[in-house]
C-alpha positions as CSV (number, residue, x, y, z in Angstrom):
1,X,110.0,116.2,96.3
2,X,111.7,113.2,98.5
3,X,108.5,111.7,100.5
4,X,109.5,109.3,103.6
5,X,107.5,107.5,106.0
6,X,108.8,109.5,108.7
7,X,106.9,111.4,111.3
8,X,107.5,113.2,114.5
9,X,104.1,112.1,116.0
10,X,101.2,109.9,115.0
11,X,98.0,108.5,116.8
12,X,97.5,105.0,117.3
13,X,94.1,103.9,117.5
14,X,93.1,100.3,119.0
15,X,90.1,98.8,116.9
16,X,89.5,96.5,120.1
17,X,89.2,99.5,121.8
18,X,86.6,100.7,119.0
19,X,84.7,97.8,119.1
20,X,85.1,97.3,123.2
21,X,83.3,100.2,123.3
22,X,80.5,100.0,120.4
23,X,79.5,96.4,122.1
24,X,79.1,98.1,125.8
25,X,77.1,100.9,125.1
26,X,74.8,98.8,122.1
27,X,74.2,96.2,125.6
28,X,73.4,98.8,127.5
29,X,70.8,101.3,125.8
30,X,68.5,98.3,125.1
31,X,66.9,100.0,122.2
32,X,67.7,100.7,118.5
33,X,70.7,102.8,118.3
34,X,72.2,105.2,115.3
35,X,75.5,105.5,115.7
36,X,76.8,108.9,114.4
37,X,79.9,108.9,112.5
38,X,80.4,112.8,112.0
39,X,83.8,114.4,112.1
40,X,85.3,111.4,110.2
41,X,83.8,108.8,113.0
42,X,85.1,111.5,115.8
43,X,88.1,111.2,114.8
44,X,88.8,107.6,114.8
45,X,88.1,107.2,111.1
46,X,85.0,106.9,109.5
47,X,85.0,103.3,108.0
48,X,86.7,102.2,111.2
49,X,84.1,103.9,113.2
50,X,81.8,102.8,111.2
51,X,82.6,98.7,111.0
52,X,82.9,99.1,115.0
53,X,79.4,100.4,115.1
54,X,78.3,98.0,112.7
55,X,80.3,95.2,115.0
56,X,78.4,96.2,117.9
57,X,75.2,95.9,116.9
58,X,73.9,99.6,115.7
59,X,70.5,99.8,114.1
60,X,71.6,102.6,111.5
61,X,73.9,105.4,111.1
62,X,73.7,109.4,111.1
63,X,75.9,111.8,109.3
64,X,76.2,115.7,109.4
65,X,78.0,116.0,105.5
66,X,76.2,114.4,102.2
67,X,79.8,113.2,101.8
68,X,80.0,111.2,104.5
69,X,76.9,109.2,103.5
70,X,78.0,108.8,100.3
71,X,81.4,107.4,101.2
72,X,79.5,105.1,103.3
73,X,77.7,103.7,100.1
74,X,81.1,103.6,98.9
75,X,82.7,101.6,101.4
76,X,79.7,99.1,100.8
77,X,77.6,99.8,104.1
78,X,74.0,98.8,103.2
79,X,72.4,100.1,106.7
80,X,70.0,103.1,106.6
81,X,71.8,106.3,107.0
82,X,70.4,109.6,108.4
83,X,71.8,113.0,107.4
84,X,71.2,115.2,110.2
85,X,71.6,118.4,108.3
86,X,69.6,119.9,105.3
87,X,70.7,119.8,101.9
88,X,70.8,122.6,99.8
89,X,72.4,121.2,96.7
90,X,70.2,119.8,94.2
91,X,72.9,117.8,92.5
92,X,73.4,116.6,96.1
93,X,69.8,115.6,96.5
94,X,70.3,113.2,93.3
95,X,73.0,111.1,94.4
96,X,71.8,110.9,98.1
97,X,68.1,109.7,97.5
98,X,69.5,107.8,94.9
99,X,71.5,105.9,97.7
100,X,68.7,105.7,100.0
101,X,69.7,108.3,102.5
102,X,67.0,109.4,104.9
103,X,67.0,113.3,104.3
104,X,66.1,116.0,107.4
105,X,63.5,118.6,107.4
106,X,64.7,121.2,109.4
107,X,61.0,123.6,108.3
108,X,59.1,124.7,105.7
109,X,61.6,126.0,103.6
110,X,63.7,123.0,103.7
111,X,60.4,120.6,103.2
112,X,59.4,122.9,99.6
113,X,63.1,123.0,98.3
114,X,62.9,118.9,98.5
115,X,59.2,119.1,97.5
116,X,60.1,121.0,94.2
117,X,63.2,118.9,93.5
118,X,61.6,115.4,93.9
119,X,58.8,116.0,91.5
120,X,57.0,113.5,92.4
121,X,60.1,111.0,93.3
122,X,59.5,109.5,97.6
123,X,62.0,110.9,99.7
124,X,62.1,109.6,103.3
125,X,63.1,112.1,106.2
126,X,63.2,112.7,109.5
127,X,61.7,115.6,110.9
128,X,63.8,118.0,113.4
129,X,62.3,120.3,116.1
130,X,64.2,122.3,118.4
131,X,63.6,122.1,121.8
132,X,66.4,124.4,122.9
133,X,69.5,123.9,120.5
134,X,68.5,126.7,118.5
135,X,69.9,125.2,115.4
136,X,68.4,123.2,113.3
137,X,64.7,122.3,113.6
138,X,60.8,123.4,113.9
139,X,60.5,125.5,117.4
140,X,58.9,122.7,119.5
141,X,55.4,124.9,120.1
142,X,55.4,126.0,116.5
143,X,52.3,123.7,115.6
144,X,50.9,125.5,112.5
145,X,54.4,125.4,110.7
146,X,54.7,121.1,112.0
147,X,50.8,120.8,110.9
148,X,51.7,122.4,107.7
149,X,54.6,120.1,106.9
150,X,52.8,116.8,107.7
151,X,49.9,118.1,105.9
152,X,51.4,119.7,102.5
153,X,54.1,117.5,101.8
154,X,54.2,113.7,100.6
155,X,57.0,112.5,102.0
156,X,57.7,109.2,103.9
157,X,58.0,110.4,107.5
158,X,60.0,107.7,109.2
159,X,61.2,109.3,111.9
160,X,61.5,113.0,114.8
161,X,64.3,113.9,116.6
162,X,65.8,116.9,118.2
163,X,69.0,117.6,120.2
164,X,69.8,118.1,123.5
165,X,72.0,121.3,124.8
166,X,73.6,120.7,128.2
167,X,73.1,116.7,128.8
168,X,76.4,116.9,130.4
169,X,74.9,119.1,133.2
170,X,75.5,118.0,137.0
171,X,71.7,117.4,137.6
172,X,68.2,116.4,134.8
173,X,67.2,120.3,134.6
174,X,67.2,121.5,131.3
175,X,67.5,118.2,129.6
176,X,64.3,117.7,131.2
177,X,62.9,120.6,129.7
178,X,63.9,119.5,126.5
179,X,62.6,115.9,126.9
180,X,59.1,117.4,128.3
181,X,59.0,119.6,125.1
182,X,60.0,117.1,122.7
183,X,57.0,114.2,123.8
184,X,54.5,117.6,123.6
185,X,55.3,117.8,120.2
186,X,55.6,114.3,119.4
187,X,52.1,113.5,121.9
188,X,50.3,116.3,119.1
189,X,51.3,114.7,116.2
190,X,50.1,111.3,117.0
191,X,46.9,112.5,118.4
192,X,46.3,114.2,114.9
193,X,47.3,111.2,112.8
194,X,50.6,111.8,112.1
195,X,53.2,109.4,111.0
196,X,55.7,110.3,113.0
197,X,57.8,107.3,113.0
198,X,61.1,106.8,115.4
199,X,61.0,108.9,117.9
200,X,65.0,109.8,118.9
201,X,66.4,112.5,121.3
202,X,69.6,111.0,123.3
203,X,72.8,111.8,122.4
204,X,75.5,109.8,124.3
205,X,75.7,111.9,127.3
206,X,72.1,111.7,127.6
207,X,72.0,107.9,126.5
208,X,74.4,106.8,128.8
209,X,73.4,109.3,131.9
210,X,69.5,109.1,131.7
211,X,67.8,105.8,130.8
212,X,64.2,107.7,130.1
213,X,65.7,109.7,127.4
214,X,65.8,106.8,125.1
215,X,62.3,106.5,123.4
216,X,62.5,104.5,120.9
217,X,66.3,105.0,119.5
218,X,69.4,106.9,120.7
219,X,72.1,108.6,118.7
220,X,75.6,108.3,119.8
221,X,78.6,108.9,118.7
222,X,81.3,110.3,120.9
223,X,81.5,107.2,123.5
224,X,82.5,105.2,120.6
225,X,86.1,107.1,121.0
226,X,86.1,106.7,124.9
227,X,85.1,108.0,128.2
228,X,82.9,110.9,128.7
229,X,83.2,114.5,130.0
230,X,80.4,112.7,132.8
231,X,81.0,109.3,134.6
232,X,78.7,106.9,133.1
233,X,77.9,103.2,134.2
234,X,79.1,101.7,130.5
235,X,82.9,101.1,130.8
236,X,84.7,102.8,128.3
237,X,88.2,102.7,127.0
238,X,90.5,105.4,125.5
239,X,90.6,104.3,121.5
240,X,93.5,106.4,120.8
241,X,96.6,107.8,121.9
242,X,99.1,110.5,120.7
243,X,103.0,108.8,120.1
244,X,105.5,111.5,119.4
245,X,108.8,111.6,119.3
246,X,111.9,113.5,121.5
247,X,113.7,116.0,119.4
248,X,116.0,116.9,121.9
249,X,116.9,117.2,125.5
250,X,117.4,120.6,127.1
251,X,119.0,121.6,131.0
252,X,117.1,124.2,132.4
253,X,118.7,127.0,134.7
254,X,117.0,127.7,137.7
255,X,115.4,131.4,137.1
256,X,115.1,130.6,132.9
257,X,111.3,131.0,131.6
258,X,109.9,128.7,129.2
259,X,107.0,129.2,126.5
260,X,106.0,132.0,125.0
261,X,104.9,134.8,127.8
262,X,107.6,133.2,129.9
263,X,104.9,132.3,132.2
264,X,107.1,129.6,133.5
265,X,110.0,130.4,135.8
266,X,111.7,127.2,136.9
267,X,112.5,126.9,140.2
268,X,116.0,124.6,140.3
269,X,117.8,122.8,137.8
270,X,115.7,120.8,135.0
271,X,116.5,118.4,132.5
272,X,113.9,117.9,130.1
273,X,112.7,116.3,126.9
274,X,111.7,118.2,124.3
275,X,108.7,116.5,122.7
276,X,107.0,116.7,119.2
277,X,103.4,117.3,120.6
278,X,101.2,120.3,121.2
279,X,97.9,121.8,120.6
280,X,97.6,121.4,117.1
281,X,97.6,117.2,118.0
282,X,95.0,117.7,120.1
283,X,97.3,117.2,123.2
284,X,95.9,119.3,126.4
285,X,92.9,121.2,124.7
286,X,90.4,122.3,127.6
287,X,87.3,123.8,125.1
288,X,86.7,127.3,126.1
289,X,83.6,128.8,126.6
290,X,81.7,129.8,123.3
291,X,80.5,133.0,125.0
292,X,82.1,134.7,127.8
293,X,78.9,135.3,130.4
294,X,79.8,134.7,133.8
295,X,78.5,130.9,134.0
296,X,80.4,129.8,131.0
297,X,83.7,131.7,132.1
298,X,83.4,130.4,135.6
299,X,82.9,126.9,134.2
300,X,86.3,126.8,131.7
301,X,88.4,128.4,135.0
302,X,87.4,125.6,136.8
303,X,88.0,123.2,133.8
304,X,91.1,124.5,133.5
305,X,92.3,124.5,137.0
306,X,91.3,120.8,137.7
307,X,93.5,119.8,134.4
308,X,96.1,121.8,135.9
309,X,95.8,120.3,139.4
310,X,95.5,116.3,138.1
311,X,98.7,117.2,135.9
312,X,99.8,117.0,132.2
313,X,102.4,114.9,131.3
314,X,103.4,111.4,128.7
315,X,104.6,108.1,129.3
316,X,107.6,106.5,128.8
317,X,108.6,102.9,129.9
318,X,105.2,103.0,132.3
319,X,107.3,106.4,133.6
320,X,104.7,109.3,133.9
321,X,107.3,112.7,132.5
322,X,105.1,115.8,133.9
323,X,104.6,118.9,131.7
324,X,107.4,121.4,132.1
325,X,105.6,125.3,131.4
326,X,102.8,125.4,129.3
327,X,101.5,123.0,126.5
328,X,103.0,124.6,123.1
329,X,101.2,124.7,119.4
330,X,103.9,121.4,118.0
331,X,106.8,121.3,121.0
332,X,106.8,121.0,124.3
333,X,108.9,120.4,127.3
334,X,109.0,117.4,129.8
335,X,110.6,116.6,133.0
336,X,112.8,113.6,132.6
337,X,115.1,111.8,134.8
338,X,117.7,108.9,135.2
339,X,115.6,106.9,133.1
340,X,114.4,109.0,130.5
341,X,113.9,108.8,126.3
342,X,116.7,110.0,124.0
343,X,116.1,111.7,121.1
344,X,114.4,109.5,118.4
345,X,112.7,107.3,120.7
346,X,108.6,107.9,121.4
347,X,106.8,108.6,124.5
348,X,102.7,108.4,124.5
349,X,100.1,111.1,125.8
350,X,96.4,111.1,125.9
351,X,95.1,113.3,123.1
352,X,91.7,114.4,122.4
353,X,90.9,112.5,118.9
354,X,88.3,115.1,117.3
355,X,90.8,117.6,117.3
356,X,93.8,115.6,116.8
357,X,94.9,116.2,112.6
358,X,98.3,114.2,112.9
359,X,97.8,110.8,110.7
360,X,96.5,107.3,112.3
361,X,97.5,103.6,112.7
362,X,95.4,101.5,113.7
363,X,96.6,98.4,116.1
């Protein structure tokens, strides 16, 4: 097989940009922050994301896979590292609490399997409740199942958390739900002894949108990339963006249809650029609803009409080259003019990094 170093489109990702970031929102929280590194450091690369974090001043990390812990330990990062979801492997087990990673009880069943395993061994953890997330987690008014845990088991309880839901809502409704939940259940424990440890709720929309959700550590992980779906008062900077390359150049008819559908009908004569970028780089992804109730539906129409109205398009030469049709899966069409790329040269476009699967460089 002939291998090159060719490719059609690529993202480049600005460690300044990384670290830029990391620094403001570390200044800003003003208390001990775990920067979460899951979906390979979302999307920017998990050592880079990682030695960002660690640039900016992060107390510890969190991970969702036992493999990304472990790669940690690989790379040589010596900072505490939390793994957010429960283990189920025993041959897992070994090699994380024989790295030091703080493990998660998500309930009783979880807090046995690790009880059994250990035999005896200390195992620290973190204990999660759910307040509303409905995933992992002790329900937050469940207190016979939270005594049971802090009664039954000898673990080293070093820290509670749970999750919030909608942070990213317009006004603090159900986030303050959550929050008022979360300090009931962590106001019970201490009163009955309990060593509950760090106390941590915030996610970055939370950390960066409500101050009083900090307690005493925040979890972020998606600023690190760039701005949020929310203004915020930390300034953040795109880390990545998409360069692809023209294939070709087309002259559209007036009355000829574009895409599949045709939903496109051009109106008068179009030259345009046909570029290697689509939905599978993560170029113009709007995330649908994840059920269709009337709320949800209402909210991805409007999405979807305000990314329509701001426009799509990609840069070339400081020369914005507006979306011709519809965004395809790997090609799509641009609008060029007098001054406009030839085939083999690259234009840039914004891309959404956790979704984006084309290969990075970093600059």
């Amino acid at each position: 097989m002939c291998q090159t170093d060719f490719e059609s489109s690529f993202v480049e990702i600005s460690r300044q940009a990384l670290r830029h970031n990391a620094a403001q929102v570390v200044d800003f929280v003003d208390v001990p922050l775990i920067a979460v590194l899951k979906c390979d450091g979302y999307g920017a690369g998990l050592e880079e994301a990682a030695r960002a974090w660690q640039f900016g001043g992060a107390a510890m990390f969190a991970v969702s896979e036992p493999e990304e812990a472990l790669r940690l330990r690989e790379l040589g990062f010596r900072e505490d590292i939390l793994l957010l979801s429960p283990v189920a492997d025993r041959e897992a087990l070994d090699a994380l609490v024989e790295q030091g990673i703080i493990l998660t009880v998500t309930g009783l069943s979880t807090a046995r399997f690790y009880q059994d395993w250990a035999g005896g061994r200390p195992v620290r953890v973190h204990v999660a409740v759910d307040t509303g997330m409905g995933r992992f987690g002790v329900r937050w008014n469940d207190r016979e199942q939270l005594d049971a845990i802090y009664q039954r088991f000898d673990f080293r309880f070093e820290g509670i958390f749970s999750h919030f839901a909608a942070a990213f809502e317009r006004r603090y409704r159900r986030t303050r739900r959550q929050m008022v939940r979360f300090l009931k259940v962590t106001s019970y424990l201490r009163d009955r002894g309990y060593p509950i440890g760090m106390r941590h709720i915030a996610n970055s929309c939370a950390a960066l949108r409500f101050p009083n959700t900090w307690l005493d550590g925040v979890r972020i992980g998606s600023a690190l990339v760039g701005p949020l779906c929310k203004p915020t008062q930390v300034e953040l900077l795109p880390a990545g963006r998409l360069q692809a390359q023209v294939v070709d150049r087309r002259l559209l008819r007036r009355g000829d249809t574009t895409g599949y559908a045709s939903v496109c009908r051009i109106s008068r004569d179009t030259s345009a650029a046909v570029v290697a970028v689509g939905h599978e780089c993560g170029y113009g992804l709007c995330s649908g609803p994840d059920a269709f109730g009337p709320v949800e539906l209402a909210a991805y129409l409007l999405r979807m009409a305000r990314l329509r109205l701001r426009g799509m398009y990609v840069e070339y030469q400081g020369r914005r080259l507006p979306l011709v049709g519809r965004v395809g899966s790997q090609y799509t069409l641009f609008q060029i003019g007098e001054i406009s790329p030839l085939p083999g040269e690259y234009v840039t476009a914004p891309v959404n990094l956790l979704y984006c699967r084309q290969s990075r460089k970093y600059v």
